[in-house]
Steps between C-alpha positions, in 0.01 A plus 500: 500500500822363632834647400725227332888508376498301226821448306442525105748242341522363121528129446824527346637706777325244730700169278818682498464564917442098550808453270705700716564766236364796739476522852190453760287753472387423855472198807181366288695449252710299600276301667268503145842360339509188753173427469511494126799298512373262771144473289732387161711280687181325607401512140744321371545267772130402464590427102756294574299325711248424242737389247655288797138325528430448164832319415423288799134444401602424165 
């Protein structure tokens, strides 16, 4: 069985990290944080979008 260091963290201490409120526990997360951010900023780009379309299509 293979030995691995996994970090316990709470949601709310997890939230409150991605708002800045505490630092980086480590490198991965930081790179967790962009990738959240980049995955929401394609989120709501791809709603805008959408509405775009259907107030052209309509």
């Amino acid at each position: 069985m293979k030995n691995n260091a996994y970090q316990m963290i709470t949601v709310y201490d997890y939230v409150k990290m991605l708002d800045n409120e505490v630092k980086y526990i480590d490198n991965d997360s930081k790179e967790i944080r962009a990738n959240v951010e980049k995955y929401l900023l394609n989120s709501r780009r791809a709603q805008t979008n959408a509405k775009l379309l259907e107030v052209l299509l309509g």
